[in-house]
Biopython code that builds the backbone (N, CA, C, O; Angstrom):
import numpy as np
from Bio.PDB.StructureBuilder import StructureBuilder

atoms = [
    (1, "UNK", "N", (96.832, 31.584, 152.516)),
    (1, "UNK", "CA", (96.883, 33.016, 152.316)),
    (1, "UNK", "C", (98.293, 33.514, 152.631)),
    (1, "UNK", "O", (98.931, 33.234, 153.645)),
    (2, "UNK", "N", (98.716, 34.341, 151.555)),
    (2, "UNK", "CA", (100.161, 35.272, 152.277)),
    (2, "UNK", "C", (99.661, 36.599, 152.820)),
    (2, "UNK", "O", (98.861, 37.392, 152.324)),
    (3, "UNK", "N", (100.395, 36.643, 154.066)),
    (3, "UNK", "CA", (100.069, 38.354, 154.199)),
    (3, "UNK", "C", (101.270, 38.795, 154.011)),
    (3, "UNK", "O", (102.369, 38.260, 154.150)),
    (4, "UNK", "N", (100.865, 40.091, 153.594)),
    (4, "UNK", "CA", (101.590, 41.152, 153.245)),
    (4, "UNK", "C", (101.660, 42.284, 153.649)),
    (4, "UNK", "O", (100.830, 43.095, 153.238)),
    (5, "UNK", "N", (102.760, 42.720, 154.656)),
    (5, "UNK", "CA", (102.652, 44.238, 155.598)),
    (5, "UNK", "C", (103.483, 45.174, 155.286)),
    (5, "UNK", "O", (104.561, 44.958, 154.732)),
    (6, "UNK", "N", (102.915, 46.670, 155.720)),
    (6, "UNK", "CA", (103.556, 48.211, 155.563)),
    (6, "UNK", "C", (103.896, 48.076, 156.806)),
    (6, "UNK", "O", (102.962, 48.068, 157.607)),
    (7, "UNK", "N", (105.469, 47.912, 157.413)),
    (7, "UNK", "CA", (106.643, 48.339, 158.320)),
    (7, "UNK", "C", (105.862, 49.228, 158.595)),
    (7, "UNK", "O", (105.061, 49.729, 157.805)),
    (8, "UNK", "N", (106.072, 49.636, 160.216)),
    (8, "UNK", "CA", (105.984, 51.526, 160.582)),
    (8, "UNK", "C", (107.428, 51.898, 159.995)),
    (8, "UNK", "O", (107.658, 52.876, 160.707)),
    (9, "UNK", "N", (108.497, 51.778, 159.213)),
    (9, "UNK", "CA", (109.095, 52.624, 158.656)),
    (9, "UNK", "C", (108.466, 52.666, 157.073)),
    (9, "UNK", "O", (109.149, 53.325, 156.289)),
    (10, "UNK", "N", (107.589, 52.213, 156.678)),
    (10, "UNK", "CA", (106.770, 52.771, 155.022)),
    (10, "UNK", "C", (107.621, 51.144, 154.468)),
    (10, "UNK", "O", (107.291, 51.204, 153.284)),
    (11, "UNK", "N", (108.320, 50.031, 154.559)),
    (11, "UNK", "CA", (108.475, 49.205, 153.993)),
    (11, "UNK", "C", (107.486, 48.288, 153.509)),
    (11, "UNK", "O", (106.473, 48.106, 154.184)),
    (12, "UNK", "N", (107.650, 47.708, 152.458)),
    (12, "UNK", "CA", (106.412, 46.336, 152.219)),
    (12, "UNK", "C", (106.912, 45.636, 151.773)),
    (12, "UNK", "O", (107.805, 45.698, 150.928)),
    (13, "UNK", "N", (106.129, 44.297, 152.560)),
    (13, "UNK", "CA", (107.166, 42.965, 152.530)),
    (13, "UNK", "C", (106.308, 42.140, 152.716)),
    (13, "UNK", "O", (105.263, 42.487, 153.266)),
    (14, "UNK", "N", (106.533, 40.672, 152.265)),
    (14, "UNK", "CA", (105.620, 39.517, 152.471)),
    (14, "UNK", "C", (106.229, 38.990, 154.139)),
    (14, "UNK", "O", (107.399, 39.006, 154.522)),
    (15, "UNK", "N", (105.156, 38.602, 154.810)),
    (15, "UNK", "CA", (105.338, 38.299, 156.181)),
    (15, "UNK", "C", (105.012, 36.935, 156.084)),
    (15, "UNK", "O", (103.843, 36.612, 156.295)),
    (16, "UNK", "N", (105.797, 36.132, 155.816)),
    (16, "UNK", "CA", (105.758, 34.453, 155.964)),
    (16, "UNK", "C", (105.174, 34.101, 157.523)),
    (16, "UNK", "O", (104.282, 33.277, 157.723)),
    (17, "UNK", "N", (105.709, 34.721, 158.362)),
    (17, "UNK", "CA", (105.311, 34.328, 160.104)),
    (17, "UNK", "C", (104.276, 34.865, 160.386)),
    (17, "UNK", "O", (103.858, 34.757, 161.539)),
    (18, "UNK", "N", (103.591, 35.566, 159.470)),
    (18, "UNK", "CA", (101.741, 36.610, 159.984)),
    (18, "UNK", "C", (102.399, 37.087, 161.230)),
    (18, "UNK", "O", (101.675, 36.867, 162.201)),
    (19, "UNK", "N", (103.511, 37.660, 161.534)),
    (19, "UNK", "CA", (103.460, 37.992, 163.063)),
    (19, "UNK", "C", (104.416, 39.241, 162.841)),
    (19, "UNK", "O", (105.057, 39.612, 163.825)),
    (20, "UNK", "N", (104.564, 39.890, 161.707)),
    (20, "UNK", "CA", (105.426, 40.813, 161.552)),
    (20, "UNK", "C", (104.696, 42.390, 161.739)),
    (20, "UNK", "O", (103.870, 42.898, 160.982)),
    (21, "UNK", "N", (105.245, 42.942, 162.916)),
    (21, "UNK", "CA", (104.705, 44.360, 163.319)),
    (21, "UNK", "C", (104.095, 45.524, 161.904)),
    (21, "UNK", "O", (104.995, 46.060, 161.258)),
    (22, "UNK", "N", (103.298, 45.700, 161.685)),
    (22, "UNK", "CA", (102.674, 46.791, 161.237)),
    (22, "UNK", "C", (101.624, 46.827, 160.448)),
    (22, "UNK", "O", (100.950, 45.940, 160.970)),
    (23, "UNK", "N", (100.899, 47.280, 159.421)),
    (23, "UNK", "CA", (99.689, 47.057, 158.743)),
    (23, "UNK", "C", (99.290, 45.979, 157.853)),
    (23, "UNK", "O", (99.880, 46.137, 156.784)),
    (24, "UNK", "N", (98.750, 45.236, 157.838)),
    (24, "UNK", "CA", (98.810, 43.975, 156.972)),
    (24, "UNK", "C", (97.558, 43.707, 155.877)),
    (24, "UNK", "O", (96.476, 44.285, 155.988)),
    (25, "UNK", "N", (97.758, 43.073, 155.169)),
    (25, "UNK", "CA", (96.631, 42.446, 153.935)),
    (25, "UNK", "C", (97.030, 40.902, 154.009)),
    (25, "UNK", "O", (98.175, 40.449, 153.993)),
    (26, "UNK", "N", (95.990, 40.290, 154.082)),
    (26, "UNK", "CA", (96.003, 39.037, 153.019)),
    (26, "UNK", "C", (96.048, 38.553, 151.467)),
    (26, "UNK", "O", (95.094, 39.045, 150.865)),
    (27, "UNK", "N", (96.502, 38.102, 151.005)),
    (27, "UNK", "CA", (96.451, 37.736, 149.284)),
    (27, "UNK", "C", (96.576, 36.241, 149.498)),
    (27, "UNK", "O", (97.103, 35.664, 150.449)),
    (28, "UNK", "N", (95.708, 35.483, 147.920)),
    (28, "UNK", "CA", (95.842, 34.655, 147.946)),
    (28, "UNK", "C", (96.414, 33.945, 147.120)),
    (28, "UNK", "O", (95.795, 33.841, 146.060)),
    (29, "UNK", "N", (97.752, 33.184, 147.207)),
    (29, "UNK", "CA", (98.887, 32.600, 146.663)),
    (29, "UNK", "C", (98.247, 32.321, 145.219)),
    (29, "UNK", "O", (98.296, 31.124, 144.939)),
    (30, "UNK", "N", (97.616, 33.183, 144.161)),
    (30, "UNK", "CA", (97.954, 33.175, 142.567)),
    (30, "UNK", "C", (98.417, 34.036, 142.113)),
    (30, "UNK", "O", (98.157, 35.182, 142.481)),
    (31, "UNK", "N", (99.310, 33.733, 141.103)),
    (31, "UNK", "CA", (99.378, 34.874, 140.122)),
    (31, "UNK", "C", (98.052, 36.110, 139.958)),
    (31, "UNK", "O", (98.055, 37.198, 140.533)),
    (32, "UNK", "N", (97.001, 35.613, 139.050)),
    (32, "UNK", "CA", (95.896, 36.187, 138.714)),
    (32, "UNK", "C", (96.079, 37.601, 139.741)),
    (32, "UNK", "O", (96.417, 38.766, 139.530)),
    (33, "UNK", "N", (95.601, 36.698, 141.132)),
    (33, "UNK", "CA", (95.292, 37.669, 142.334)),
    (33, "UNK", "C", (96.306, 38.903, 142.812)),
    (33, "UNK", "O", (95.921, 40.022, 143.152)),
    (34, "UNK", "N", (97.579, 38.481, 142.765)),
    (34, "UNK", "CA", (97.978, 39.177, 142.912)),
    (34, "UNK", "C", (98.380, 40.069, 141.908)),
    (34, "UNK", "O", (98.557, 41.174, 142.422)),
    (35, "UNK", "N", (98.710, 40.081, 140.112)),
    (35, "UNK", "CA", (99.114, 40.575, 139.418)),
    (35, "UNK", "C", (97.661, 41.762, 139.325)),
    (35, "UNK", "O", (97.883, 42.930, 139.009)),
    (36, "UNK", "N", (96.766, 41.466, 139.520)),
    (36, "UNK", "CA", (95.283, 42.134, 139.464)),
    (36, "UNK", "C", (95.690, 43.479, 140.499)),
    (36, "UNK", "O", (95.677, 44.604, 139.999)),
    (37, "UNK", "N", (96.001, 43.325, 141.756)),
    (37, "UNK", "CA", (96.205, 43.712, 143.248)),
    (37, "UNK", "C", (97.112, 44.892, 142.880)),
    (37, "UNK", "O", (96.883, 46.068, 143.164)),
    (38, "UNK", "N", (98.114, 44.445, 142.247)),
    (38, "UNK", "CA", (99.612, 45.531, 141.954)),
    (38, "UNK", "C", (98.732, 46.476, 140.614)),
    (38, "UNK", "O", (98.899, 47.695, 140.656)),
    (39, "UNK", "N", (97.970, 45.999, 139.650)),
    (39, "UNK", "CA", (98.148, 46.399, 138.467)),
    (39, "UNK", "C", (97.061, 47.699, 138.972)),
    (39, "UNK", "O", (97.245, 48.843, 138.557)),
    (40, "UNK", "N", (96.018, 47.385, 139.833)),
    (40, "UNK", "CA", (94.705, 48.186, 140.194)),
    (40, "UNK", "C", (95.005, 48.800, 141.482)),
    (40, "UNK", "O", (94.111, 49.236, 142.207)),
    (41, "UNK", "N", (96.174, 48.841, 141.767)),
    (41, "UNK", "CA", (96.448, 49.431, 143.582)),
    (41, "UNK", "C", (95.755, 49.198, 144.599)),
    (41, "UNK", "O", (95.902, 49.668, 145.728)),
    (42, "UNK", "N", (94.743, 48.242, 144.112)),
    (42, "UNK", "CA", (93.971, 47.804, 145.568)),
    (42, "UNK", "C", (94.982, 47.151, 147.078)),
    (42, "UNK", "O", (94.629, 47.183, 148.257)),
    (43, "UNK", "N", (96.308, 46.588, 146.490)),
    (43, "UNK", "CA", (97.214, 46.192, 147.488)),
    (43, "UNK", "C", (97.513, 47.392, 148.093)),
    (43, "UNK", "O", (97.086, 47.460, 149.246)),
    (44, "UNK", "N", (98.224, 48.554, 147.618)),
    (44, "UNK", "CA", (98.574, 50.015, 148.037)),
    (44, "UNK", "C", (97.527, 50.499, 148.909)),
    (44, "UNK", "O", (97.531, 50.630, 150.133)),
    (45, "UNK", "N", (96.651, 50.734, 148.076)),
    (45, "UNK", "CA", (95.177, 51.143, 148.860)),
    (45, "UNK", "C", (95.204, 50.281, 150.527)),
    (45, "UNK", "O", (95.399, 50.950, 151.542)),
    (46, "UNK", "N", (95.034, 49.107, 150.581)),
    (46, "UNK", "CA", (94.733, 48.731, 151.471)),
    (46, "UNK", "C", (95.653, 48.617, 152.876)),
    (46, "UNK", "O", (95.332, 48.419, 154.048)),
    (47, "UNK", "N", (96.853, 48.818, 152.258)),
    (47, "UNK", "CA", (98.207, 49.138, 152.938)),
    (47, "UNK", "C", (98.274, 50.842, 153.519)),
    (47, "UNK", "O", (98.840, 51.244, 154.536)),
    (48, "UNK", "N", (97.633, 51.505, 152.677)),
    (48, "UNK", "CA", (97.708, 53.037, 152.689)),
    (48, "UNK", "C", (98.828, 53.381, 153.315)),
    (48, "UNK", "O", (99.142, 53.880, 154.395)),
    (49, "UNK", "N", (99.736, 52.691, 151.637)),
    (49, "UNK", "CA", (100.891, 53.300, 151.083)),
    (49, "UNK", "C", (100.757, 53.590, 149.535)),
    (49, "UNK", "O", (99.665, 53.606, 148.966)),
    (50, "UNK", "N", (101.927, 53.810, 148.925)),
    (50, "UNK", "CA", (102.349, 54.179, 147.886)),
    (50, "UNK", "C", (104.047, 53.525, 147.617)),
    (50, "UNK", "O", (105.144, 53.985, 147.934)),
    (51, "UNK", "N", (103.549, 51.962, 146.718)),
    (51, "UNK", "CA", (104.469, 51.246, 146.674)),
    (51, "UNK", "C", (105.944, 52.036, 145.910)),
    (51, "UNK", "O", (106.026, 52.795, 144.944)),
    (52, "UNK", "N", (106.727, 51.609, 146.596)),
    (52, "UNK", "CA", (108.039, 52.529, 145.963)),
    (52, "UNK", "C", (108.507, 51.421, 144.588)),
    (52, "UNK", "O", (107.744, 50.470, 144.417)),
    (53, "UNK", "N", (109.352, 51.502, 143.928)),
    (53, "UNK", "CA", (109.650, 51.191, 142.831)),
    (53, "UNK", "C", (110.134, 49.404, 143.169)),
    (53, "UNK", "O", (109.644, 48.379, 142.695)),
    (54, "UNK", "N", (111.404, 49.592, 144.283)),
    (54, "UNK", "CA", (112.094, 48.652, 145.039)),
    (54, "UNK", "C", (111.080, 47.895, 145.160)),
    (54, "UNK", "O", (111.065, 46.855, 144.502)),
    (55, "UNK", "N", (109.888, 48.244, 146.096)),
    (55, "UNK", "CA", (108.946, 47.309, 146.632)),
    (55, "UNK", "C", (107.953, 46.492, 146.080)),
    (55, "UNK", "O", (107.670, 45.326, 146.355)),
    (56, "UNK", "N", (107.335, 47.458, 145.052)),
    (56, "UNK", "CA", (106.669, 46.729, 143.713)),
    (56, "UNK", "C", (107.976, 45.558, 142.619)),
    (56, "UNK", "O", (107.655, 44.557, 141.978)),
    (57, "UNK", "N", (109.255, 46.100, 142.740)),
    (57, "UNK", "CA", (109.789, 45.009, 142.092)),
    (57, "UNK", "C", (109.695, 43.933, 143.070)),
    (57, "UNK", "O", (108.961, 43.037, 142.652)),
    (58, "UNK", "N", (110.097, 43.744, 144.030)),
    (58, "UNK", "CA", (110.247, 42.713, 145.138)),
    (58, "UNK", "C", (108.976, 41.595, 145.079)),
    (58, "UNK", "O", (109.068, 40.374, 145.207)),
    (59, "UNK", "N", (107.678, 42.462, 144.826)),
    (59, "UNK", "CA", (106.516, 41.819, 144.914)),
    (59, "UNK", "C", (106.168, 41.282, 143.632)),
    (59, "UNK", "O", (105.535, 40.227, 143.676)),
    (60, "UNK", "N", (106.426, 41.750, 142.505)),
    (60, "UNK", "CA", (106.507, 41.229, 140.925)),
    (60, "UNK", "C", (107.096, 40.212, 140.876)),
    (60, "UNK", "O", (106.583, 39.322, 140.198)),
    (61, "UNK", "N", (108.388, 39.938, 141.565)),
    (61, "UNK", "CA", (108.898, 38.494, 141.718)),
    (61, "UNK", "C", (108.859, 37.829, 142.522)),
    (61, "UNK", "O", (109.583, 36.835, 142.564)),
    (62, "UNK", "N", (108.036, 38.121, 143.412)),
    (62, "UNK", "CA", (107.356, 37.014, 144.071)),
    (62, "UNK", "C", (106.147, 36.492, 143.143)),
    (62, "UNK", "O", (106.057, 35.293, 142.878)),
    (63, "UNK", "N", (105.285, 37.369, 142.694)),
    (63, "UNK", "CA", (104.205, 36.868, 141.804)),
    (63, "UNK", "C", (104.784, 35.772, 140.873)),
    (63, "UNK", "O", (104.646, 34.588, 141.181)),
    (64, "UNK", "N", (105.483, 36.174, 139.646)),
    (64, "UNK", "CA", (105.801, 35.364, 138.995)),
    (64, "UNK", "C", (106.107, 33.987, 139.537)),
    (64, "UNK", "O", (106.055, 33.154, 138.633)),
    (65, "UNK", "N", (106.453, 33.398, 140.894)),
    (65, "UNK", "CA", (106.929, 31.816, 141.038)),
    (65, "UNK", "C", (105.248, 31.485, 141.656)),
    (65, "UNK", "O", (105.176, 30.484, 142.369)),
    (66, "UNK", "N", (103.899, 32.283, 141.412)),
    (66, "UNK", "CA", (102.676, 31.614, 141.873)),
    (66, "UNK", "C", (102.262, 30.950, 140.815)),
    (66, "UNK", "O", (102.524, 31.299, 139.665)),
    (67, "UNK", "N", (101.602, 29.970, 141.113)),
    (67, "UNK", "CA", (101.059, 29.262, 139.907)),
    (67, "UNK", "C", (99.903, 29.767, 138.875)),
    (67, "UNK", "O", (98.766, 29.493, 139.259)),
    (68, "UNK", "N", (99.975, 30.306, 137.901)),
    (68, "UNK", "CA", (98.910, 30.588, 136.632)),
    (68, "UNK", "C", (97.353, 29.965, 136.604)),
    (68, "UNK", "O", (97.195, 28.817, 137.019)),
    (69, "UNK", "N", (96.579, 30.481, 136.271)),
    (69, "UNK", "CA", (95.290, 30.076, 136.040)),
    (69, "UNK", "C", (95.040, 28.868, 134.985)),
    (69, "UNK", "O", (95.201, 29.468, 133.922)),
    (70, "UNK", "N", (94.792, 27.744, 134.701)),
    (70, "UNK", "CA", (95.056, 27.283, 133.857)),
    (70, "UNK", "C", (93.397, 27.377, 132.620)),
    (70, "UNK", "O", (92.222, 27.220, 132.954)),
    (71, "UNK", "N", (93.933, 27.665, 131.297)),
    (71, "UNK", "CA", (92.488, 28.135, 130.702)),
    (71, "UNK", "C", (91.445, 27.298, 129.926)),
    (71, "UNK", "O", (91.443, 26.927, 128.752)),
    (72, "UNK", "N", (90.557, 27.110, 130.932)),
    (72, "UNK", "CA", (89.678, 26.002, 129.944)),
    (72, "UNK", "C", (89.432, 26.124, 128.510)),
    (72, "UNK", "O", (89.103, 27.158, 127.928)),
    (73, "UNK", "N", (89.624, 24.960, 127.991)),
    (73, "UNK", "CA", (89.299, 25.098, 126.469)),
    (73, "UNK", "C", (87.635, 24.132, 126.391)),
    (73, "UNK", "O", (87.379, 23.113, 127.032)),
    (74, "UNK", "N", (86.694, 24.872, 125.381)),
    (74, "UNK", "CA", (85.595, 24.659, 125.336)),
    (74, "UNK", "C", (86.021, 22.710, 124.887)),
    (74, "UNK", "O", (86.996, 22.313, 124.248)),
    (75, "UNK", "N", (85.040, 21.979, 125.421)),
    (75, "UNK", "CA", (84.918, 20.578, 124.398)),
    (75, "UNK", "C", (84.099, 20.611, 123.300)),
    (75, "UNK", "O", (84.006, 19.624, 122.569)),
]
sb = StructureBuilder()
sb.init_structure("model")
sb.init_model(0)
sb.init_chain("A")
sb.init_seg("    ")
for serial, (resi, resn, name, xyz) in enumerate(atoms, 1):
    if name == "N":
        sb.init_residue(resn, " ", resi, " ")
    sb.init_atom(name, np.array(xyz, "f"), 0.0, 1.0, " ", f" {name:<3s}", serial, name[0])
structure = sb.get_structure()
């Protein structure tokens, strides 16, 4: 799991050490999950913030290096 915390100054940031001071979420290291999280504000929501532009980019590229769902094809 990565967590992911709202600073008491309104920042959001991935907390590699789980030990970083202020409100936190868990996510779990996919794409899917997290591109779902940003697209539906359930990450915001649960942070109760309102991701700033900076911060949602920061977290978009982190998404992109998670690994993809891979899609079954019927046999």
């Amino acid at each position: 799991m990565v967590r992911v915390v709202r600073t008491p100054e309104g920042k959001v940031l991935v907390d590699p050490t789980g030990r970083q001071n202020g409100r936190g979420a868990y996510m779990c290291p996919r794409y899917d999950c997290w591109s779902q999280a940003l697209r539906r504000g359930s990450l915001a929501h649960t942070l109760k913030v309102e991701l700033s532009a900076e911060d949602r980019a920061e977290l978009e590229r982190l998404v992109d290096s998670y690994p993809r769902e891979a899609v079954a094809t019927p046999s």
